[in-house]
C-alpha positions as CSV (number, residue, x, y, z in Angstrom):
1,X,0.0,0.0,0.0
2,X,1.7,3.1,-0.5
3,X,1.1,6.6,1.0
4,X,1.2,10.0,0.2
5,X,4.3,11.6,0.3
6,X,6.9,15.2,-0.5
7,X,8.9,13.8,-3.5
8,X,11.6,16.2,-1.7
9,X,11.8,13.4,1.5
10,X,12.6,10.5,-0.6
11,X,16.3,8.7,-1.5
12,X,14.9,8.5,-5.1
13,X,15.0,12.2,-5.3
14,X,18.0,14.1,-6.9
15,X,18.9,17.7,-7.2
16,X,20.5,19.6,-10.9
17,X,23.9,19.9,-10.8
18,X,24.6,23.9,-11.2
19,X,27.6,25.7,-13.3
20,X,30.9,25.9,-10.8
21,X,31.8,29.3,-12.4
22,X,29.8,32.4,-13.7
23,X,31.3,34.0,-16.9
24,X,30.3,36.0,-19.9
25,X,29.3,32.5,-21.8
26,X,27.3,31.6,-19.3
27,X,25.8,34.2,-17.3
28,X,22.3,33.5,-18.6
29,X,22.2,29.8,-18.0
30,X,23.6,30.0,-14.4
31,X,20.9,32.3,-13.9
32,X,18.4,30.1,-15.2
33,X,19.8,27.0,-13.4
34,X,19.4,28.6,-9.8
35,X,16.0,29.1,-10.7
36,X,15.0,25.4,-12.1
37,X,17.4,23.9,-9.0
38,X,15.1,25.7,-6.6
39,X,12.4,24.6,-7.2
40,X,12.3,21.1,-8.9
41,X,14.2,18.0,-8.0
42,X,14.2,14.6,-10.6
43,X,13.0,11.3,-9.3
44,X,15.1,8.8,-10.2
45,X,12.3,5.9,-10.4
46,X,10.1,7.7,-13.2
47,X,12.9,10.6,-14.6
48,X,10.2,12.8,-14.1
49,X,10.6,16.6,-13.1
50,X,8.5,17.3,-9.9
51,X,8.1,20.3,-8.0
52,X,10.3,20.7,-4.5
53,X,6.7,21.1,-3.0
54,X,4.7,18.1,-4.9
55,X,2.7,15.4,-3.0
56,X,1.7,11.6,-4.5
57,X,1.1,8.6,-3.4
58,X,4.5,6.2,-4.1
59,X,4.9,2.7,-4.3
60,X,8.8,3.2,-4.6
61,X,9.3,5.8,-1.7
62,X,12.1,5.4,0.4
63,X,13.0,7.7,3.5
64,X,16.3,9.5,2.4
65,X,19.2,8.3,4.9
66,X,21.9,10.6,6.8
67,X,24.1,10.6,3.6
68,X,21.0,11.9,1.9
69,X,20.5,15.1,4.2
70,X,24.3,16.0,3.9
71,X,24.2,15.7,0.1
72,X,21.2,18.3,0.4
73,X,23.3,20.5,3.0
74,X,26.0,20.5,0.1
75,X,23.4,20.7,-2.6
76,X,22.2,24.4,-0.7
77,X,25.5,25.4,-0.5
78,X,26.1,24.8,-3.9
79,X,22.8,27.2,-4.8
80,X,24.0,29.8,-2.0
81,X,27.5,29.9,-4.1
82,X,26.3,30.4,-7.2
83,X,24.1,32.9,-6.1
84,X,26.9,34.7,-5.2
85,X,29.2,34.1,-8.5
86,X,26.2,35.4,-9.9
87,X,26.0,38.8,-8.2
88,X,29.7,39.4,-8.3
89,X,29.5,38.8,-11.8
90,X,27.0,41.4,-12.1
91,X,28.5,43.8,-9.6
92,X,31.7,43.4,-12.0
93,X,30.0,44.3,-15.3
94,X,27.8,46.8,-13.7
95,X,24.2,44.7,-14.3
96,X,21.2,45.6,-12.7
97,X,18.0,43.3,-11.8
């Protein structure tokens, strides 16, 4: 029987791997990879996008271990360093949102 769950709280869940550098060839794409990283994950079971918020009932859910939550500690460090590369790079070029 399964039971309705947060995609976000499973193992089979997995986050976009984000640009390590911000530069003039890809300025736009790191901007529009913080965006899709924040708020969509990828089960791995269906390779289906799904919302960081989305609910379903799961046959194949499987509660994410203590390796999990550190790879998601990483994962929002990741986003909270790009952020940055991405607003030094403006600050450098003189870009304004």
């Amino acid at each position: 029987m399964s039971k309705k769950i947060k995609c976000i709280d499973c193992h089979n869940s997995s986050h976009w791997a984000v640009p390590n550098e911000v530069n003039e060839d890809n300025y736009e794409y790191a901007k529009y990879c913080i965006k899709i990283a924040k708020a969509s994950i990828v089960c791995n079971e269906t390779m289906k996008t799904k919302s960081i918020k989305h609910e379903q009932y799961c046959k194949k859910f499987l509660k994410k271990t203590e390796m999990d939550l550190e790879y998601d500690s990483y994962h929002q460090k990741e986003l909270l360093e790009l952020e940055k590369m991405i607003k030094e790079y403006e600050e450098s070029r003189g870009i304004k949102n």
